[in-house]
N, C-alpha and C positions, 0 to 999 in steps of 0.2 A: 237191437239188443236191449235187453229188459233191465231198466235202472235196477240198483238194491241200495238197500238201507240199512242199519241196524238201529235196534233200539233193546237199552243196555237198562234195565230195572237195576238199581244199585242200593234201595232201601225204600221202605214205606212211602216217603215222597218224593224223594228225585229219579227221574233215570235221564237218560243221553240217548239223541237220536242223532249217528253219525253216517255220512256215505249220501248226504243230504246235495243236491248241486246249488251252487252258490245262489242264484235265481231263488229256488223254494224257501231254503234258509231265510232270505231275507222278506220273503212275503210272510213268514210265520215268526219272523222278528215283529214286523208291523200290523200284523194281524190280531196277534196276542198282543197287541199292545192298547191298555187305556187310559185317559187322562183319570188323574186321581182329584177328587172333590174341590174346590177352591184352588186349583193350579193357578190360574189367573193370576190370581192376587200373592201371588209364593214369588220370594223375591229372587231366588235361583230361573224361574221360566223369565220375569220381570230381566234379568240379568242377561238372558239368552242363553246360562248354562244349561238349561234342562228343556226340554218340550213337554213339559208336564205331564208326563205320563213313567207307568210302571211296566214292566214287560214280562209277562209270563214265557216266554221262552227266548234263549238267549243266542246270539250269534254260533259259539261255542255248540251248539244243539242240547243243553243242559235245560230239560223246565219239570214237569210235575205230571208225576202217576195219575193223578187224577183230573188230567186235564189231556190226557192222551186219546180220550171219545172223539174231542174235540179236533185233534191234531190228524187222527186215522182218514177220517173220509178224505182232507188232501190228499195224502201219501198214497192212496187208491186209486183218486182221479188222474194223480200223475204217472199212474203206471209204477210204482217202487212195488219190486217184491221185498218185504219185509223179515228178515231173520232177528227174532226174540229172542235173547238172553235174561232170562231172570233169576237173580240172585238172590231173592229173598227165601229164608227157612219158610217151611210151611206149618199152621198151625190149625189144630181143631177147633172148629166152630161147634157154638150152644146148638142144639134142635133147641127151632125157633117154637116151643110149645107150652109157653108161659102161660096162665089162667089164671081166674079170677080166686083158685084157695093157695095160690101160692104163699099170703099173706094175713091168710084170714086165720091162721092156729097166732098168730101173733095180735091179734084184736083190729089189725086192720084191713077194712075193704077194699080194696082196687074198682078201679071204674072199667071198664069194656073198651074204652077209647085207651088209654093207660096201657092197658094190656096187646090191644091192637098195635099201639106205636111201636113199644117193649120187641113185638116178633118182626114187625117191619125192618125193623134196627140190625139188629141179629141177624135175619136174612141178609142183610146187604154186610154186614161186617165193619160198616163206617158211613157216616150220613148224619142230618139233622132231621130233630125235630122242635119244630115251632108249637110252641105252647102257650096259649094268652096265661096272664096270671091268675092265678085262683087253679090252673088244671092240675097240682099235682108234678111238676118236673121232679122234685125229690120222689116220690113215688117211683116215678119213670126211671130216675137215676139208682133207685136202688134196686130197682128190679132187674134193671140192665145192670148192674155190678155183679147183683148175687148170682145169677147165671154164668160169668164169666168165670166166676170168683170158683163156682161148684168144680170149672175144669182143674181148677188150681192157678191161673192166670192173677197176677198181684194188678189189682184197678188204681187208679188217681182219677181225682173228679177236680177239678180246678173251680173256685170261686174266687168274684169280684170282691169279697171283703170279709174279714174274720169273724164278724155277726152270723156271714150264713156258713163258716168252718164249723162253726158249733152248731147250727141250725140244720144243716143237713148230716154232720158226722152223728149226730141225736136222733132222727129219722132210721141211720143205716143201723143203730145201734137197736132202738125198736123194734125193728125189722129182725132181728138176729143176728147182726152181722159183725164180723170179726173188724172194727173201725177204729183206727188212728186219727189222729191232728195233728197236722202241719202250719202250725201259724205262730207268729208273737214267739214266749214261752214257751208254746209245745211242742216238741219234735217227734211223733210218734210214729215212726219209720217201719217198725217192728211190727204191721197187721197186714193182712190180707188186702185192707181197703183202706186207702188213706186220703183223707181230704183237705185241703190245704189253698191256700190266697198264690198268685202270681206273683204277688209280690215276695213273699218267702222263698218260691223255690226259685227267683231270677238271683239269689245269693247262691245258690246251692244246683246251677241246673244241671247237674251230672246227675242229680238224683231221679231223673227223666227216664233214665237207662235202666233203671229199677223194675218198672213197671210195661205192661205187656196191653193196658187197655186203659186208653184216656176219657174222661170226659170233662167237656166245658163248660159249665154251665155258665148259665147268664151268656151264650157265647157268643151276642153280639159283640163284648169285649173283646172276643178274638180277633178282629183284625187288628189291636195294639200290638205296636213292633215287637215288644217284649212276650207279651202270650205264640205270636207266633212263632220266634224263634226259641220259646220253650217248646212247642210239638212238631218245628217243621227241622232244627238244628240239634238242640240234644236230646227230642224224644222220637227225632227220623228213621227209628228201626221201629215204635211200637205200632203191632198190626191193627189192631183193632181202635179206633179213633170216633170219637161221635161230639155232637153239640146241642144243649137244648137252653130254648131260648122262648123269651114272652115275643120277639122283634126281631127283623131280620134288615139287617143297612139296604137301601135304596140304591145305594152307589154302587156303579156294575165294577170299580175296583175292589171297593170292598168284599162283594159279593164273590168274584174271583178269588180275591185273592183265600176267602174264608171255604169256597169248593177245591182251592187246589189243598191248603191244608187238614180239612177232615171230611169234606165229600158233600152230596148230592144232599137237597132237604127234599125227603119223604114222608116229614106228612106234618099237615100243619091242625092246630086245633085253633079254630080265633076266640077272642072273647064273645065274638058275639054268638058266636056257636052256642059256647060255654053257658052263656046268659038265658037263651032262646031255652035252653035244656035244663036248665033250672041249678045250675052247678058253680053261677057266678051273679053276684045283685046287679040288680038292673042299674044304671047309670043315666048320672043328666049333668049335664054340663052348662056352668051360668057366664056368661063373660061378663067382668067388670072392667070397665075403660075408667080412669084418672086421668081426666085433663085435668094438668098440669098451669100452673101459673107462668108461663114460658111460653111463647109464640116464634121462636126461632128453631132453625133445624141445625141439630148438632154433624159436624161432620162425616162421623163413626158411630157406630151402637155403643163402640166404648166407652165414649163421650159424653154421652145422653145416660149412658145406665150409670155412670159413675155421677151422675146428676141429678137422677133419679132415688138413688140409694141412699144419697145424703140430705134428702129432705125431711126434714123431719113432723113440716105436720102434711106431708103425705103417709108417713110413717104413722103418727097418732090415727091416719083416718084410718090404715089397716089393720091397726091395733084393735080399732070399733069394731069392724067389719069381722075380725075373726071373733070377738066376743059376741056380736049379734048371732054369728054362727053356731056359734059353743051353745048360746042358749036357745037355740030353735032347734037342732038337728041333737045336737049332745058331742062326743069324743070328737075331737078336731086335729088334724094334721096339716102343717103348716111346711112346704117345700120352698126355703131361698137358697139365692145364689151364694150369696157370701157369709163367711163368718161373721163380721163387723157389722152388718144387717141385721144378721139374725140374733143376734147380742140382744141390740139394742132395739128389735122390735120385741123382746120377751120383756127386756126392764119394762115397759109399758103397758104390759098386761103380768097383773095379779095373777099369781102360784102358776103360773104356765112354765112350762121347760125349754129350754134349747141345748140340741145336743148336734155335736160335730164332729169332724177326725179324730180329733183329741181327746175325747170323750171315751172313759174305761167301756169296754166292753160289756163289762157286768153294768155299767153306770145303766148305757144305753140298753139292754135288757130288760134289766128292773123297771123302766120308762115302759116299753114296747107291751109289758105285761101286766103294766096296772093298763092298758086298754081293755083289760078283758076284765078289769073289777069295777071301774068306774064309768060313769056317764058323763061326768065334767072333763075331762085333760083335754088340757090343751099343749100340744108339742110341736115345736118350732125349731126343723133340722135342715140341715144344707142338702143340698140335691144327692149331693156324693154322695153320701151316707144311707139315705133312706129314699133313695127313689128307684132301688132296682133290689128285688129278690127278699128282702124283708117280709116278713109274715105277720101283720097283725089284722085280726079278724074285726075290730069291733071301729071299725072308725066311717065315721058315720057324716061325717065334712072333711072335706078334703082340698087345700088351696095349694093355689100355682101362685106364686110370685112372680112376677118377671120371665115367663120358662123358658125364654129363646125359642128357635123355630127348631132345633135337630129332632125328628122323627121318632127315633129311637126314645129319647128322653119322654117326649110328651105323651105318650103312648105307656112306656115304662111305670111314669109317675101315676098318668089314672090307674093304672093296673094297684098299687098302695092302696086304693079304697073300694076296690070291687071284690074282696073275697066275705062271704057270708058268715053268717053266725046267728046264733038262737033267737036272736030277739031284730034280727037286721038283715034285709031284702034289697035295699037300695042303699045307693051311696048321694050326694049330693056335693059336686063339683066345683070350685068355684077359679074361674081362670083370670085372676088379676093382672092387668096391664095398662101400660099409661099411651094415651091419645097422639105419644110423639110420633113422629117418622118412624122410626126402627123401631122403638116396638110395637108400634100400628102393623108393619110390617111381617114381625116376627107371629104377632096374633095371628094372623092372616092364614098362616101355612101351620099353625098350630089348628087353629079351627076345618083346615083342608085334610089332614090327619086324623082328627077325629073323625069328620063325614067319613074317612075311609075306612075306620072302624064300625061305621053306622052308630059312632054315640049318640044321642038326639041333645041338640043346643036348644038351649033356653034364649027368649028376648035379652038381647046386652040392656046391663043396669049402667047407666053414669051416675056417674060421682064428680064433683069439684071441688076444687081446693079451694077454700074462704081464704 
């Protein structure tokens, strides 16, 4: 007798596959299941409450639409005749037939790759794409809005921080388009296309249920619990779902968990593509080691970098170092880890800036936009703030403080200095780090990242502390 099954769509991400026998169930409990990045070290596995892992499908037979590719071939090989129930409304799709004048009665060009992604998209109806920085993702994001937008379909574009709420809702506004803001002060609810931070709408996430087509940019953010449970819990009816991103996590949780909530990446553009093709400045990358007046090894990274950070004629020698840069290369961008650092490596260096969280929006603007009148600035911001989705064209040195090894970040941050402009073709790199343990270390897998980009490193300069 021929097993059967059911599988129950109940909304945009979940459905339920029930009529499962006890045996299958629990191999696709285990199957779907992965350890999530640093488990080891999580004091819950440490405890033996947890086995360090997340689980894409649950005992109950409850897991995700978009991870049912994965799920079928079992259910096949075991013989299950399968009966589908799908519950969801059906909705019309754009003809995927976007071109290069879609944009051009508004004064701007689109690129061919842009336009390629744009119909890729649209054909699948939910998917990523990977885009190094410099390619245009606002482009791509408004071109995919305004198509959806023509059916009548109301968009959300979700950003990591209220700099690019304005930065991109100004793009869609350019473009022609009917755009609201959602951030701080603005609640602009009332438009076709509304752009807005994670962080406003996790006060507000019924307002998910508004809108008929999400996008994430920057969407390597997405696997934060909060972005997810804004588009997997109160926006789990919207059909149409996408992600565009400079970086995509390494981590096969992460990476699940970011397919089971907005789908398959379809197509990637790298920097070096970009570079090769003359659409992003060439890049070099210099490593600088600081040994350090210390010969002992700190326990933890915490340790050492909390030791690191409070030196202060290490701190005067980076002081030098970015003024030697300012005056050879010209506009210099200075990426730290902490406030308290970046304080006080700016008191050190004459008329230079540092800007942070707290920093008005308009403050950090007016900053971002003398890069494009000046050849001197020198600006000193914490990672947060200015190491993902920022646009500024004319920076022409570029330093890492301390950057940790996470993938995402290191890759992010060079992206800050490779977009071109009229008088600038190359950017020049500088990856400061001290000669300790951990972040001997953390260089290591930062410099294995770049190779993976094919940035070309320069011979490491040392430096010592008198």
């Amino acid at each position: 007798m021929q097993k059967k099954c059911f599988i129950t769509v109940r909304d945009e991400v979940f459905c339920h596959i029930t009529g499962l026998q006890p045996s299958d169930s629990d191999f696709l409990w285990n199957k779907l299941a992965v350890h999530v990045d640093g488990y080891f070290f999580m004091i819950k596995y440490k405890l033996g409450q947890w086995d360090g892992k997340i689980r894409f499908f649950e005992k109950t037979g409850k897991t995700y639409v978009r991870l049912l590719e994965q799920i079928l071939p079992y259910l096949d090989k075991w013989g299950y005749d399968i009966e589908l129930v799908d519950n969801r409304p059906a909705y019309a799709q754009p003809t995927p037939n976007i071109n290069t004048d879609h944009l051009i009665p508004l004064g701007i060009q689109s690129r061919s790759y842009q336009i390629d992604a744009v119909n890729k998209l649209i054909t699948a109806g939910s998917g990523f794409c990977i885009a190094g920085t410099g390619a245009g993702k606002s482009i791509i994001c408004a071109l995919l809005c305004d198509a959806y937008g023509k059916l009548g379909y109301k968009t959300i574009t979700i950003v990591p921080s209220s700099d690019l709420v304005t930065q991109t809702a100004d793009w869609y506004k350019v473009s022609g388009m009917d755009c609201g803001e959602y951030s701080g002060d603005k609640k602009e609810l009332d438009h076709l296309h509304v752009v807005a931070t994670w962080q406003s709408l996790q006060n507000n996430p019924q307002l998910m249920s508004f809108f008929k087509v999400v996008i994430v940019d920057e969407a390597h953010g997405a696997k934060a619990a909060v972005v997810q449970k804004l588009i997997n819990e109160a926006g789990k009816d919207i059909p149409f779902r996408f992600g565009v991103t400079g970086t995509f996590p390494k981590g096969e949780a992460d990476q699940l968990s970011l397919k089971a909530a907005i789908g398959e990446v379809l197509i990637e553009i790298t920097a070096r593509w970009l570079i090769d093709n003359g659409y992003l400045a060439e890049i070099e990358i210099e490593p600088v080691v600081i040994q350090e007046n210390v010969y002992e090894d700190f326990p933890d990274y915490k340790a050492e970098r909390a030791f690191v950070s409070k030196s202060e004629p290490r701190m005067n020698l980076i002081a030098d170092l970015i003024i030697d840069k300012c005056e050879r290369y010209g506009n210099t961008l200075v990426l730290v880890n902490s406030v308290d650092f970046g304080e006080k490596l700016a008191g050190m260096i004459k008329d230079s800036v540092f800007l942070y969280g707290e920093s008005k929006k308009e403050t950090r603007k007016e900053h971002y936009d003398a890069f494009g009148d000046r050849n001197d600035m020198i600006v000193i911001a914490t990672a947060g703030i200015a190491s993902t989705g920022i646009s500024i064209d004319r920076v022409f040195a570029l330093m890492l403080v301390d950057a940790g090894k996470s993938f995402i970040r290191a890759i992010q941050s060079v992206g800050r200095g490779t977009r071109l402009a009229h008088d600038k073709n190359k950017v020049h790199v500088v990856d400061v780090h001290s000669a300790l343990k951990w972040s001997k270390k953390h260089h290591k897998e930062r410099i294995k990242h770049f190779k993976e980009a094919q940035y070309p490193i320069l011979p490491t300069v040392k430096l010592k502390l008198k």
